[in-house]
C-alpha positions in Angstrom: 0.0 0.0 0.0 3.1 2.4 0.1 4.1 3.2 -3.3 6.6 5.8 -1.8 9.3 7.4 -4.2 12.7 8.6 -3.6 11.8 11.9 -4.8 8.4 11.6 -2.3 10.1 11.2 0.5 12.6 13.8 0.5 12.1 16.5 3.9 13.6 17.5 6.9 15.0 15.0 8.6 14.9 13.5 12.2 15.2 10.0 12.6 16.2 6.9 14.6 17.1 3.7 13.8 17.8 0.3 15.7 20.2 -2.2 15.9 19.2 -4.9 18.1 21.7 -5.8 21.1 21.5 -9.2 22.5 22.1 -9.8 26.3 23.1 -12.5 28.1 19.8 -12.6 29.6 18.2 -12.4 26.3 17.2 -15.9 25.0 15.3 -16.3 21.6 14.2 -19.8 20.7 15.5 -21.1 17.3 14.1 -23.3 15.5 16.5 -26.1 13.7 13.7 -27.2 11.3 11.4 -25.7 8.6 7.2 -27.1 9.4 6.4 -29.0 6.4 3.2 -26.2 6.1 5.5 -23.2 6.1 4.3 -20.7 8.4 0.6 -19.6 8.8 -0.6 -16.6 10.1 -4.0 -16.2 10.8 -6.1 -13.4 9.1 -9.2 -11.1 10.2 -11.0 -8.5 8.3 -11.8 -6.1 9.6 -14.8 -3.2 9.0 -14.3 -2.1 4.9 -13.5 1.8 5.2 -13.3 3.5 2.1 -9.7 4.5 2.6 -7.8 2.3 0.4 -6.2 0.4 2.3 -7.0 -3.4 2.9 -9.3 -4.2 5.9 -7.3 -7.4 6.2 -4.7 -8.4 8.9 -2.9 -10.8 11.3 -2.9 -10.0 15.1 0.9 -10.9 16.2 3.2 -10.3 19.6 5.6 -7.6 19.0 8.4 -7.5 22.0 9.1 -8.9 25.4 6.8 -9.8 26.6 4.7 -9.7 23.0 2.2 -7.1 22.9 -0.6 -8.2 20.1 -0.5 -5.7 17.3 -2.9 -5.9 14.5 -0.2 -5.9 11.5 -1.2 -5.9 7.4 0.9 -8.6 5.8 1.3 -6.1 2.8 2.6 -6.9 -0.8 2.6 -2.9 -2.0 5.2 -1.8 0.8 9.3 -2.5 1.4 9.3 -1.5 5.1 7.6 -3.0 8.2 6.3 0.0 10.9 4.0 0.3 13.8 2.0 2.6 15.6 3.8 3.4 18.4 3.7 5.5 21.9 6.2 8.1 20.5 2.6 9.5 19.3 1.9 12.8 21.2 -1.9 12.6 22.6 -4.1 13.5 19.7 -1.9 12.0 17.2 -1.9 9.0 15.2 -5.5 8.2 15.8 -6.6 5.0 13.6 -9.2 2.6 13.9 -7.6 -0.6 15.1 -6.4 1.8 18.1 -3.4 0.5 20.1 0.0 1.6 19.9 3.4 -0.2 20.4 5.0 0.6 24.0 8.4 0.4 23.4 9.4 1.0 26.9 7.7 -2.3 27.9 9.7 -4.5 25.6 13.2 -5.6 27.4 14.3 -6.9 23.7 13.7 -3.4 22.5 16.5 -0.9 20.9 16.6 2.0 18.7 19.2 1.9 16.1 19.9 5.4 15.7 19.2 8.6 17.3 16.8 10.3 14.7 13.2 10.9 13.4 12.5 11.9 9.9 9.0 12.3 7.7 8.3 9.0 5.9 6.3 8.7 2.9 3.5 6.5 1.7 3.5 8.4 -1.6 0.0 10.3 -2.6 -1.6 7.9 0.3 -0.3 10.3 3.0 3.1 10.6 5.3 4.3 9.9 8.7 7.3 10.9 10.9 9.0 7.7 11.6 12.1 6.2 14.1 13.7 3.6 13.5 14.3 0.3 15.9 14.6 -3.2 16.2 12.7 -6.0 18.6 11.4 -9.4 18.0 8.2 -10.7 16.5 6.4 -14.1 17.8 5.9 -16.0 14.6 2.9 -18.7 14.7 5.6 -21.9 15.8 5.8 -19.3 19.0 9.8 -18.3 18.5 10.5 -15.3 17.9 12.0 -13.5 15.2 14.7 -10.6 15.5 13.0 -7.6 13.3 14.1 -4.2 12.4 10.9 -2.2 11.7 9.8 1.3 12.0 8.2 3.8 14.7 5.3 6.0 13.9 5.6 8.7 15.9 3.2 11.0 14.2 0.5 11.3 11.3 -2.2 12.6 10.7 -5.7 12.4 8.1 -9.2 10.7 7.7 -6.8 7.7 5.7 -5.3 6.6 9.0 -8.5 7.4 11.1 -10.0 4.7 9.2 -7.0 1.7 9.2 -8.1 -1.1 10.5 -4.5 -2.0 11.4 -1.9 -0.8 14.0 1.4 -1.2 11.2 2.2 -3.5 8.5 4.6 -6.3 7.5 5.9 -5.4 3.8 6.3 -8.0 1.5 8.4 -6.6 -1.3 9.0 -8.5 -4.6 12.6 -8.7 -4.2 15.2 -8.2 -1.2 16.9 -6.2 -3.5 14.2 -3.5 -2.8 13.7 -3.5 1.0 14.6 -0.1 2.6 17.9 -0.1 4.2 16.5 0.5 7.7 14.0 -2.4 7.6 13.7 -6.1 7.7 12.3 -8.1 5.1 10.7 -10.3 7.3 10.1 -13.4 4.7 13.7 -13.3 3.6 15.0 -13.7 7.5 12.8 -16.8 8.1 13.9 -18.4 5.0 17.8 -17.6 6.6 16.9 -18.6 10.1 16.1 -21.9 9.0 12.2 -21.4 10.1 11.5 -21.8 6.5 12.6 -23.9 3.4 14.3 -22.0 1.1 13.5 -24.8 -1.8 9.3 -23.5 -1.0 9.5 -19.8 -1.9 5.8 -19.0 -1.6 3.7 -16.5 0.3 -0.4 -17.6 0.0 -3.3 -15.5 0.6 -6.4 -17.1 1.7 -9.1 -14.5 2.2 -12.7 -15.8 2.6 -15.0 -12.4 3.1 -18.1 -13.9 4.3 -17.3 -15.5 7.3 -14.1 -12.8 7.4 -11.2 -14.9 8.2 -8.3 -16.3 6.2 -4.6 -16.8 6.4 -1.0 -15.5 5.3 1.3 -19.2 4.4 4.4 -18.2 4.1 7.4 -21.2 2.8 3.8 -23.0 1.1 0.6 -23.4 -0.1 -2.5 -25.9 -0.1 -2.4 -27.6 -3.4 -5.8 -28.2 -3.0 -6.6 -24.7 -3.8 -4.3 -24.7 -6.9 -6.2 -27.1 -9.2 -9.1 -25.0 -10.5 -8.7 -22.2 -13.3 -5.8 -20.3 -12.5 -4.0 -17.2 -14.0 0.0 -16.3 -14.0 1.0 -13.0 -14.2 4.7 -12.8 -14.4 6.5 -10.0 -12.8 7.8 -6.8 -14.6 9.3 -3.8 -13.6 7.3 -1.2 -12.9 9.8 2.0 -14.3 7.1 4.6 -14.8 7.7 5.8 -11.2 11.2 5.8 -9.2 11.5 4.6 -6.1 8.7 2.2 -6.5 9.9 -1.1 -7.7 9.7 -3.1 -4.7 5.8 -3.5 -5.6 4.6 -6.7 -7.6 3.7 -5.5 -10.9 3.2 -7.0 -14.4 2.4 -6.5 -17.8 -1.2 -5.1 -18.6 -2.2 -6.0 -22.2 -5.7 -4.1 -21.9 -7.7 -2.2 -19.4 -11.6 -1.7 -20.6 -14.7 -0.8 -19.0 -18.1 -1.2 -20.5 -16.4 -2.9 -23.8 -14.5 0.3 -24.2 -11.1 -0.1 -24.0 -9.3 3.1 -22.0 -5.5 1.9 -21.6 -3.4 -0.7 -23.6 0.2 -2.1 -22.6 0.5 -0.3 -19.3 1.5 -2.1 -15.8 -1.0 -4.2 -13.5 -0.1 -4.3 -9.5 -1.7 -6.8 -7.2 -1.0 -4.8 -3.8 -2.5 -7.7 -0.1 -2.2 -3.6 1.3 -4.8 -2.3 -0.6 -8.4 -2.5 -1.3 -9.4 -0.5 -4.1 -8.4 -0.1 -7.3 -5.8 2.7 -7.8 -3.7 4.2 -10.4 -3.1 5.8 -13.5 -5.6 9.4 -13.1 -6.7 9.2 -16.4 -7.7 6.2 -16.4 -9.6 6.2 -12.9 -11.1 9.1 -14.0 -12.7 7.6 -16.6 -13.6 4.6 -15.5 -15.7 6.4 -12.5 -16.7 8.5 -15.1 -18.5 5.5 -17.3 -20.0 3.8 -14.1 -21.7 7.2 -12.8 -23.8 6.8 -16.2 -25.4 4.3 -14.8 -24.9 1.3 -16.7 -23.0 -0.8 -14.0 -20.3 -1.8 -16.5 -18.1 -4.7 -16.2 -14.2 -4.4 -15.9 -11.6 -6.4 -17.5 -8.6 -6.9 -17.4 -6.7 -8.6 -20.0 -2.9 -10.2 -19.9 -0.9 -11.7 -22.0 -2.1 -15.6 -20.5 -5.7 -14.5 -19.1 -8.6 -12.4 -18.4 -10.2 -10.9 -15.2 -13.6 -9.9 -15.1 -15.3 -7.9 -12.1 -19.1 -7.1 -12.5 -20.4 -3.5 -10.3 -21.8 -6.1 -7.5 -17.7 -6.7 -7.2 -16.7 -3.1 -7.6 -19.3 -1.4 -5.7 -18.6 -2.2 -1.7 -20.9 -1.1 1.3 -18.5 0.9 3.3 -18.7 -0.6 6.6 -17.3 2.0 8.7 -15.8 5.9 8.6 -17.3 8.9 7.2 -19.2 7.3 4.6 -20.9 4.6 6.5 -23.5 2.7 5.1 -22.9 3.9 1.6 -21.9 2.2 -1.7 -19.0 3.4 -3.7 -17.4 2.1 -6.6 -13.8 1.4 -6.0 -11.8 3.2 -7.8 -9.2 6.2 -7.0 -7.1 8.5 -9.1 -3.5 7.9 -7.4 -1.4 10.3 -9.4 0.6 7.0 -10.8 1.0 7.3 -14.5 0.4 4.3 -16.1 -0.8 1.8 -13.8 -3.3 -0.2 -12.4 -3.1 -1.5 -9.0 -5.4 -3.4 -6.4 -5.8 -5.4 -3.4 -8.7 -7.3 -1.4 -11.4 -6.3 -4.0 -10.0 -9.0 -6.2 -7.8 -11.1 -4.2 -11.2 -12.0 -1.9 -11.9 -14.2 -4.9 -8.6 -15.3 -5.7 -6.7 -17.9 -4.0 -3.2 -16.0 -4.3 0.1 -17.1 -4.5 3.2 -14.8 -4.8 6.2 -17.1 -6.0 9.9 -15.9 -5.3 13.2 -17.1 -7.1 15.9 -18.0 -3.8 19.2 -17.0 -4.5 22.1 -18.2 -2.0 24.9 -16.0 -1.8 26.6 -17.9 1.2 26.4 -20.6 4.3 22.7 -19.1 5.2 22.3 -16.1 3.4 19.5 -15.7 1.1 18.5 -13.1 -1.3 15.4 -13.1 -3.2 14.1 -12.0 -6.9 10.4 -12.2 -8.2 9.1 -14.8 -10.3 5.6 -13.3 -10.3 2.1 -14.0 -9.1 -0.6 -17.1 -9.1 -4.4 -16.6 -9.3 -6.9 -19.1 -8.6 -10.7 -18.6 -8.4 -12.0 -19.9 -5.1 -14.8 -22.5 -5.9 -17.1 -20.8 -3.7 -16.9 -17.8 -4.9 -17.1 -15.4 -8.4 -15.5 -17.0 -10.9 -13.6 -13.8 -11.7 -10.8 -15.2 -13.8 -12.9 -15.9 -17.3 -9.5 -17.1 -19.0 -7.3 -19.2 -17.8 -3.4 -19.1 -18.4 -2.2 -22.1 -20.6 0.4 -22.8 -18.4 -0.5 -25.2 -15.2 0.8 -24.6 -11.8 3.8 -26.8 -11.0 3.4 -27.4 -7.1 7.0 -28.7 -6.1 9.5 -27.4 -4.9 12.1 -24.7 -6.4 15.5 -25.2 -7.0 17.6 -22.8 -5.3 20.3 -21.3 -7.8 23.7 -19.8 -6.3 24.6 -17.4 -9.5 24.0 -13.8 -9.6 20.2 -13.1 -10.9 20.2 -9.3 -12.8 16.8 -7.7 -12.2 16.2 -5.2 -14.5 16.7 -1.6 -13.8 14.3 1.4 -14.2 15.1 3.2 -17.5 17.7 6.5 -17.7 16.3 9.6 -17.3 17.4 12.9 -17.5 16.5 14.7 -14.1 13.8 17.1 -15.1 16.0 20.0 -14.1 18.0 19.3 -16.9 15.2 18.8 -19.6 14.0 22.1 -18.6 10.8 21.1 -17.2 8.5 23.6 -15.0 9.8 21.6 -11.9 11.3 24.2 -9.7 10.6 27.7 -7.9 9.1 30.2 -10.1 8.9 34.6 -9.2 7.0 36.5 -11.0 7.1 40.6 -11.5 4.6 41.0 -8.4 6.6 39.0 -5.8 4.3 36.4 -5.6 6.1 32.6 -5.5 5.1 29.5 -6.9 7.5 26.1 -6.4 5.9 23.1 -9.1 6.5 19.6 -9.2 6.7 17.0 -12.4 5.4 13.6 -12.8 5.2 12.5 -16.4 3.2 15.8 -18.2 1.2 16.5 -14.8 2.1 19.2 -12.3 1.4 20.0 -8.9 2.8 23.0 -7.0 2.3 25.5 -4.1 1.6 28.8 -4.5 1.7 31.9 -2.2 0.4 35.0 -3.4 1.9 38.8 -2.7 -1.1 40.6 -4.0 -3.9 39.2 -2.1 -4.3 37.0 0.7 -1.1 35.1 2.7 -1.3 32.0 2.7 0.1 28.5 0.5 -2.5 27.7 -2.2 -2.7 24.0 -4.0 -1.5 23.8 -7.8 -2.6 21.6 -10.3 -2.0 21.6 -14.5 -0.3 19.8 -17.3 2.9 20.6 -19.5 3.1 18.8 -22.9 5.5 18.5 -25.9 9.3 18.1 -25.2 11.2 20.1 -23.5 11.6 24.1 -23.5 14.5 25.0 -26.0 15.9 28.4 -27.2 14.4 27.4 -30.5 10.9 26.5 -29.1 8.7 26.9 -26.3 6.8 24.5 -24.3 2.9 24.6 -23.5 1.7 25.0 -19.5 -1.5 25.2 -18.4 -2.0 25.5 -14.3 -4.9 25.9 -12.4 -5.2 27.6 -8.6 -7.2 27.2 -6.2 -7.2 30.4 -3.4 -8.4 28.2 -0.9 -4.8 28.4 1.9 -3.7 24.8 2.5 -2.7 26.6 6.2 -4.5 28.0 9.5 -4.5 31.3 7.7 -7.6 33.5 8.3 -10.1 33.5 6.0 -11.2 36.0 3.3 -13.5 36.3 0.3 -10.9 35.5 -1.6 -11.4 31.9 -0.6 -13.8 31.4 -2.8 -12.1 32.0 -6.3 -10.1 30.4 -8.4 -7.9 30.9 -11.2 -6.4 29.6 -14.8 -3.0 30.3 -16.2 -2.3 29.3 -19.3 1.0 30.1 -21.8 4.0 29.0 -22.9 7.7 28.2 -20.9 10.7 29.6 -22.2 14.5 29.5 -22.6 16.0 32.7 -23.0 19.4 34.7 -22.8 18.4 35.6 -19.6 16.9 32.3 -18.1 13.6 30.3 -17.7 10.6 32.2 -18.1 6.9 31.7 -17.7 4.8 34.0 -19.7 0.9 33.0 -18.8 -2.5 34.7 -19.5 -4.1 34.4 -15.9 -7.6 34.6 -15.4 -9.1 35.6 -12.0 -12.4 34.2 -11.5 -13.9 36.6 -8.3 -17.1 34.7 -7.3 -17.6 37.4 -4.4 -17.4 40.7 -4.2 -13.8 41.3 -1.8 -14.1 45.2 0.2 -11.0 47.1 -0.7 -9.9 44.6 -3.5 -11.9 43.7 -6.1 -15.5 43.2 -7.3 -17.2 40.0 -8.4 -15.8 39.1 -11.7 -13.3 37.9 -14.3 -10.0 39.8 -14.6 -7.5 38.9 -17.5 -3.9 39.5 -16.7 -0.5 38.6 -18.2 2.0 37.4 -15.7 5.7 36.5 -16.5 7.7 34.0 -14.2 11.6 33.9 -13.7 12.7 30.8 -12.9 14.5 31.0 -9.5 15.4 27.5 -8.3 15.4 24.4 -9.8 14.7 21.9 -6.7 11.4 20.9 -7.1 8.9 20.7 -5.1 9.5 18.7 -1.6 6.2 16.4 -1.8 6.9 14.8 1.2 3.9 16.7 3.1 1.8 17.3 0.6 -2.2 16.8 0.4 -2.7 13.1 -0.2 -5.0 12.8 -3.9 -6.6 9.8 -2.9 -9.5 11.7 -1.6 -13.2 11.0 -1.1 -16.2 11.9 -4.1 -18.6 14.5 -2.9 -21.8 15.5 -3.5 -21.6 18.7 -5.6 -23.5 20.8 -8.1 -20.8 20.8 -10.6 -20.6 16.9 -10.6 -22.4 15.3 -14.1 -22.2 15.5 -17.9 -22.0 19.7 -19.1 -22.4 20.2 -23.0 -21.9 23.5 -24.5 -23.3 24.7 -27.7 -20.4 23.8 -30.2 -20.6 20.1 -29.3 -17.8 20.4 -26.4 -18.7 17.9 -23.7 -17.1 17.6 -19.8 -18.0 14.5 -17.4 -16.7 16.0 -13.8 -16.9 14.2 -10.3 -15.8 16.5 -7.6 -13.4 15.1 -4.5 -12.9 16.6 -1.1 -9.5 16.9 0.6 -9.5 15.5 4.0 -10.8 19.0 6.2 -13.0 19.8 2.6 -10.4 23.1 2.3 -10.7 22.8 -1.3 -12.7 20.9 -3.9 -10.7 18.7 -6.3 -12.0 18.1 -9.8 -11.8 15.4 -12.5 -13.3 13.9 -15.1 -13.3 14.2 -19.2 -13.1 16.7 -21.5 -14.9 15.6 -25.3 -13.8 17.1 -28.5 -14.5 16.1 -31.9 -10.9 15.5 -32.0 -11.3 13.0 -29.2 -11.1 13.0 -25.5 -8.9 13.8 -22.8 -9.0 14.1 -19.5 -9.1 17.4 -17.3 -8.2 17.9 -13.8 -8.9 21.0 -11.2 -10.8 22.7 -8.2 -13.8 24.1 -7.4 -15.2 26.4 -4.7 -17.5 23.7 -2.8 -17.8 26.2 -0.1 -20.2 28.6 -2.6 -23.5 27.4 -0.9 -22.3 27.6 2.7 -21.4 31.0 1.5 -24.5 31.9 0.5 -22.5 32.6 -3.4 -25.0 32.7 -6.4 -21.8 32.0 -8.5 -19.4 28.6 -7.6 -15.7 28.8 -9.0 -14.1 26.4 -11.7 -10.6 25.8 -13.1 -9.9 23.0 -14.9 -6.9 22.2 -17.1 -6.5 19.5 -20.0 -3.7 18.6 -22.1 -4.5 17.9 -26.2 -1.6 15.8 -26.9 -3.1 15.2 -30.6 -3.3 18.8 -31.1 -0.2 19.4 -28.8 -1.9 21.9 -26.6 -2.7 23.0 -23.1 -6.2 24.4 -22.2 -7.6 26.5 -19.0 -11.0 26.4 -18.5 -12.0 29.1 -16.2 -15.1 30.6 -14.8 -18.2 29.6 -12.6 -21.4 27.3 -12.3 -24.5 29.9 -11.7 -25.8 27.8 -8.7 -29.4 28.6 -9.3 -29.5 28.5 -13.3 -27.1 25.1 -13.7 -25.4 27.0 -16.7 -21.7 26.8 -16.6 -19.8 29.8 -18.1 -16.0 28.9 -18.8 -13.3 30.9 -21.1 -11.3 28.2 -22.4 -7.5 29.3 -23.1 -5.6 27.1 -25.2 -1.6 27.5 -25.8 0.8 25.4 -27.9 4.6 25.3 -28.5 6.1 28.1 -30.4 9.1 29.4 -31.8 10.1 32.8 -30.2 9.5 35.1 -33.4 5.7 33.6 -33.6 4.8 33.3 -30.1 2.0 35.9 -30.1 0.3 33.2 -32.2 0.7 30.8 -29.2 -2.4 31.4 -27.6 -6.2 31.4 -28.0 -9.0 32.5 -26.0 -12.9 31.2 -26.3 -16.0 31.7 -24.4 -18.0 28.3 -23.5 -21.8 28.0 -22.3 -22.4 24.5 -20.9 -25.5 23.1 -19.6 -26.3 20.2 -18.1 -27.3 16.8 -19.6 -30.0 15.7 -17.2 -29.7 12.4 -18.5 -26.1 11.6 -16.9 -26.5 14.0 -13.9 -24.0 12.5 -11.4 
């Protein structure tokens, strides 16, 4: 459930790490022989919380004595962690509820003298320590670990955990984080497990809500019916992410339209829903909320998954949307993938099968062969293709050569391709610092004509890289709403769109955007209620990007909202939109699809969903979209009349240049959507 990049977790550090010291009083009881079962950990679930993450876990002793700890088993992380009593009151507050003493443990150590932020990628951060102690496995040793200490977070995401930490299961030891044990890999090197049976099994049966976690087996049994291999792949698209088990994705379609080819497939025991790629979240949440309850398939190179809405759409169980049912599915900022958890491997008897490589007299390493499938008998038949390949249930041969995994592609750091990542300064003082992820942007702003305060970005860049010869298309959107405990203003309630090319000139980077200032409110002493056009030019002033590490998590939750549904305007320009709320509803997030005769794309934003509560006849919109046919960048910008349903936007559209044409670059139009009553979200 981590997905966590290097580049993500970058901050201010603290932290402090273990290194376990044994005494002479400290016994630990080894055991000489490997069960013939492996290892199995019994598994709850627990309430389904629309958070993400996987209601499922295994209750294990942590310390000495053992304290019971409700731990995720989890597949999408390279780090074990625990809540812990570093926690100041008020902090940490999740569902499962108890926290790790570490002053009660005589086995306990830290193993260094420092706390630092830790990141769980767009899923939201913590500020961990680092230690080491020893975990009661199910033979009742115990196991020397080296594991994380949360000793903060914060958000409705961990309000709603139904774990106290996790165990992370990484594809490969080559992957685990330096300061954490890979708990699988030491079992196999203690001797509890046979290295020659390099399985993990997940058995999770969600109507009586029990299962298990084998680790060094499997039950054959459960191997015989229709079953589906998905070998593993890099996942590239994302540094700092490899550790997860991915594959190849041949085709992703909902509804018998097909919205993604050749892109990468996760299977995360961490995670519920599914997650991913925005665009293609987007538009998959997009095609359900018309109604039709589409099926969703998933096709690999050696089988097919199918998952009907009564499969998709859960009954959220516990949290703030109790007693509702959502389809789940979550834009996750992560270009080009598809990833899930328990809402497929509920129906899928699922086996994660390592390669054991010895590198000495008990020392193990392991790389990923890839994942088996098999559709529980009692349940959905959810794989509709089976693999031609059968399921060879012996053992493995351990090999003692060196195994190459494959690398992530070169890149060139963005800094150097000229990207908008950096700190930008325009001619009014006001600051904005931006971040890159494929052609997607997010950013901070703080403004030195208006309001104080740190304001959320969002846009798109497209095309290749800003040149002397040509320039390179950006559209951003802001939304004046602070991110901070600032106090509030009218101002809170508008938005803007900047739109316009990026630069290389004699004299540095520049930004030159066309800004439009949507004022839903009148603001005393500032400005009336209106649309004001500007053009603002930004010097580039740093190139470190953006420190995400802190940021707003994006996995947030749908809202009810006036500008959700289907919006056509009179030339035939179609938007689907579904409006998200961040965690303390600050600001509205927007996505959804923009429809062209030239084809569709998707658009991402914010919107004012504070214009009712204050009493507004006019609600705020910027949205931005990038036209890679056309290779453009578009701002939409202006407001839904709350009691009319009409949405007026100026659409601002800006492609790549050379310098002597650039006052060709950029093109202004006034839309009039209404709404399609037909596909009113």
């Amino acid at each position: 459930m981590q997905l966590a990049s290097a580049s993500q977790t970058t901050g201010k550090l603290y932290y402090c790490v273990m290194s376990l010291y044994i005494t002479p009083e400290t016994e630990f009881i080894m055991d000489t022989q490997s069960p013939a079962n492996g290892l199995v950990f019994p598994m709850q679930r627990g309430p389904f919380q629309n958070n993400g993450a996987s209601p499922w876990y295994s209750t294990m002793a942590l310390g000495s004595p053992g304290q019971p700890l409700k731990l995720a088993i989890d597949s999408g992380t390279n780090i074990s962690w625990v809540t812990s009593t570093l926690c100041p009151p008020g902090k940490c507050a999740h569902f499962a509820g108890a926290r790790f003493d570490y002053r009660a443990s005589s086995t306990f150590e830290f193993t260094d003298c420092l706390q630092r932020p830790y990141s769980f990628g767009p899923w939201g951060t913590m500020q961990v320590e680092s230690a080491s102690d020893v975990l009661t496995v199910p033979t009742g040793s115990v196991q020397p670990i080296k594991l994380f200490l949360a000793a903060n977070y914060d958000g409705d995401q961990f309000k709603q955990l139904d774990w106290d930490g996790g165990i992370g299961l990484p594809c490969s030891s080559a992957y685990i984080e330096g300061r954490s044990s890979f708990l699988f890999q030491d079992l196999i090197g203690s001797g509890r497990l046979d290295p020659m049976h390099p399985y993990v099994a997940f058995d999770w049966n969600s109507r009586d809500r029990s299962g298990t976690c084998q680790m060094g087996a499997f039950d054959t049994s459960k191997t015989r019916g229709p079953g589906l291999f998905l070998p593993w792949s890099l996942y590239s698209r994302l540094p700092g992410v490899e550790y997860i088990w991915s594959t190849e994705l041949k085709s992703y379609s909902v509804g018998g339209e097909t919205l993604a080819n050749n892109v990468s497939f996760a299977l995360d025991s961490g995670s519920s829903q599914f997650k991913g790629d925005d665009k293609i979240m987007g538009r998959t949440l997009a095609l359900i909320a018309r109604g039709a309850r589409p099926d969703v398939v998933l096709g690999f190179a050696e089988g097919e998954i199918t998952l009907g809405a009564d499969l998709y759409d859960l009954l959220v169980e516990e949290g703030p949307q109790k007693g509702q049912t959502v389809p789940q599915f979550a834009p996750l900022g992560l270009p080009d993938l598809v990833l899930v958890g328990s809402l497929v491997m509920e129906h899928c008897y699922t086996v994660y099968e390592y390669q054991v490589v010895q590198c000495g007299q008990e020392v193990y390493s392991l790389a990923p062969v890839g994942m088996w499938l098999f559709n529980r008998p009692d349940g959905p038949q959810i794989i509709t293709r089976s693999s031609s390949r059968s399921f060879n249930a012996g053992p493995r041969p351990v090999v003692n050569t060196k195994v190459i995994l494959p690398g992530p592609a070169v890149e060139v750091p963005a800094t150097r391709q000229k990207s908008v990542a950096g700190t930008w300064k325009n001619e009014y003082g006001s600051v904005m610092t931006l971040a890159v992820t494929g052609n997607r942007i997010r950013g901070t702003y703080q403004s030195s004509t208006g309001s104080t305060g740190k304001y959320e970005v969002t846009g798109f860049q497209l095309g290749p890289p800003a040149s002397p010869a040509l320039s390179q298309p950006v559209t951003l959107a802001i939304e004046w709403h602070s991110t901070g405990d600032d106090p509030a203003d009218p101002s809170w309630n508008w938005c803007s769109g900047l739109n316009g090319q990026m630069s290389v000139t004699p004299a540095g980077d520049r930004l030159q955007l066309s800004h439009l200032l949507v004022a839903s409110s009148d603001f005393p002493g500032l400005a009336g209620q209106g649309t004001y056009i500007d053009k603002l030019t930004y010097q580039r002033v740093d190139t470190a990007a953006l420190d995400d590490s802190g940021a707003e998590p994006l996995e947030m939750l749908p809202i009810e909202d006036a500008l959700n549904g289907t919006w056509v305007a009179d030339n035939g320009t179609t938007l689907e939109l579904i409006v998200y709320a961040s965690s303390q509803r600050r600001s509205g997030h927007v996505r959804g699809q923009l429809s062209t005769p030239e084809g569709n794309v998707e658009v991402s934003g914010f919107t004012d969903i504070n214009a009712l509560a204050s009493r507004l006849a006019l609600q705020s919109v910027s949205l931005t979209a990038a036209q890679t046919q056309e290779s453009s960048v578009s701002s939409l910008c202006g407001s839904l009349e709350l009691q009319g349903e009409v949405l007026n936007l100026f659409s601002v559209t800006s492609s790549a240049t050379t310098p002597q044409r650039s006052y060709l670059a950029t093109q202004v139009l006034a839309l009039r959507f209404k709404r399609n009553e037909t596909t009113h979200l």
